[in-house]
C-alpha positions in Angstrom: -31.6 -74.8 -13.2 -32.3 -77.8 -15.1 -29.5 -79.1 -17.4 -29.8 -80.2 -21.0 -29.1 -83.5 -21.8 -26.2 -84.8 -23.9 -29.0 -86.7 -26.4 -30.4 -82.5 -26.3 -27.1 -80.8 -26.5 -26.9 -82.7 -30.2 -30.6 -81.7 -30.5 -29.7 -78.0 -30.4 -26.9 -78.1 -32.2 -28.8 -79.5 -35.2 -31.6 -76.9 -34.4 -29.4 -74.1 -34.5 -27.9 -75.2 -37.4 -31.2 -75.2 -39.1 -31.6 -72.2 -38.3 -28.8 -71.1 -39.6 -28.5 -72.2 -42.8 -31.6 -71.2 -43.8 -31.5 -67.6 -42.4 -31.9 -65.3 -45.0 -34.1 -67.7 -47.1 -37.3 -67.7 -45.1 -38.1 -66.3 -41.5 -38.8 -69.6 -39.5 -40.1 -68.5 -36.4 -39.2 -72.0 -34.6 -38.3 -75.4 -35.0 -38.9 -78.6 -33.1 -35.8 -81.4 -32.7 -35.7 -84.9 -31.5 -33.1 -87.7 -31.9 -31.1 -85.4 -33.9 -33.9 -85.2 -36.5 -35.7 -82.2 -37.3 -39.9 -82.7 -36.6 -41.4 -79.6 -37.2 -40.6 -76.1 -38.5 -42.8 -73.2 -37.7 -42.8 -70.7 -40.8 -46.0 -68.4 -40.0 -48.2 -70.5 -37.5 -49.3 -68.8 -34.3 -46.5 -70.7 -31.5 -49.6 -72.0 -29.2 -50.8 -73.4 -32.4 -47.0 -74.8 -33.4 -46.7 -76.4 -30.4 -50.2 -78.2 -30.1 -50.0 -79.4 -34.0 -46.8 -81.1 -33.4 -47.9 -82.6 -30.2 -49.3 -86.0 -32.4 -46.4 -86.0 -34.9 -43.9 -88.9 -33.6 -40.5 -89.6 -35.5 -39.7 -93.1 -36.9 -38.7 -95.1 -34.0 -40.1 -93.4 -31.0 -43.1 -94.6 -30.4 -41.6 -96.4 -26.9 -41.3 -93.0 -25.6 -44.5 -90.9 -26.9 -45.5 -89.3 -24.0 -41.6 -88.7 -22.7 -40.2 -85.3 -22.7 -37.7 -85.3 -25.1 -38.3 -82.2 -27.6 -36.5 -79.4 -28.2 -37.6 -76.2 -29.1 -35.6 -73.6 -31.2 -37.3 -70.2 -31.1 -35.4 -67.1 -33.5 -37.4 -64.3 -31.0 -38.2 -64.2 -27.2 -41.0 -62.1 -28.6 -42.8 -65.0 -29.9 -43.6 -65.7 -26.0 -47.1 -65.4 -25.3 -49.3 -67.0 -22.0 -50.7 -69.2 -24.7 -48.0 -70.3 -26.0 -47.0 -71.1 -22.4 -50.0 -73.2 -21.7 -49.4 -74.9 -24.6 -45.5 -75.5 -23.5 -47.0 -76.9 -20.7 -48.9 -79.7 -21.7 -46.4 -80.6 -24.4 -43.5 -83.1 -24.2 -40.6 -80.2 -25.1 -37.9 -80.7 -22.8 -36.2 -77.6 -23.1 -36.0 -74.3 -25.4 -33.4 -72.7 -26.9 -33.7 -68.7 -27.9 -31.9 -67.8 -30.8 -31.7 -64.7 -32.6 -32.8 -60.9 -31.9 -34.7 -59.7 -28.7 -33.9 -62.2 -26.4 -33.3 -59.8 -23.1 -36.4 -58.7 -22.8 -39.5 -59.1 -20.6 -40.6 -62.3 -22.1 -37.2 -63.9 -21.7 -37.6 -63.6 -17.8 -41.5 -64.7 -17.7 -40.4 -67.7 -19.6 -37.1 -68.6 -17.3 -39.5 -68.6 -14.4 -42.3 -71.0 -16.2 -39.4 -72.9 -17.6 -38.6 -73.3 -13.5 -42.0 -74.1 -12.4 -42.0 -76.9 -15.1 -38.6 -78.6 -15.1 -37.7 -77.1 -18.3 -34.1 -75.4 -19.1 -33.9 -72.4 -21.5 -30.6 -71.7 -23.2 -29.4 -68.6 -25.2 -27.0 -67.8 -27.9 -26.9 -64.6 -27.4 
């Protein structure tokens, strides 16, 4: 229900790009976008764990808006989704996710439309 941003439509672009380019290289499992400036990639870390590390990591220039919402999430599987990794979501400042990649109509994908709901959140898909 909630719409993405134009500031977060250029966020996902340049998070699906990143994933893209380096498909093939290394299996990221997600990667974290603000401004238009990559903040975090995800290689093997548990997502609960992802999400909480990067909580503390500002980019240059936004320290005016550290506790604002404004992150963007790019996830390669829906079956990364865990209920920790949802309580983590929730006390983060991600805006909004996008699911890229395999598995992404499954189970997981509708638990985590409904939190995405509950906490103002929008989920996108490329598939």
């Amino acid at each position: 229900h909630i719409r993405p941003t134009t500031q977060a439509k250029r966020d996902i672009a340049k998070g699906m790009l990143l994933l893209h380019l380096i498909k093939g290289k290394i299996v990221v499992r997600a990667a974290i976008v603000v401004r238009e400036n990559v903040l975090a990639i995800n290689v093997n870390e548990p997502m609960h764990e992802f999400i909480a590390r990067t909580e503390n990591i500002a980019q240059w220039g936004d320290r005016r808006e550290k506790n604002k919402r404004n992150r963007i999430l790019v996830i390669n599987s829906a079956n990364n989704i865990s209920p920790e990794f949802l309580q983590a979501l929730s006390k983060s400042k991600i805006a909004g996710m996008v699911l890229s990649g395999q598995g992404n109509e499954s189970e997981a994908t509708s638990l985590l439309a409904e939190f995405a709901n509950r906490q103002q959140l929008f989920v996108l898909s490329d598939a």
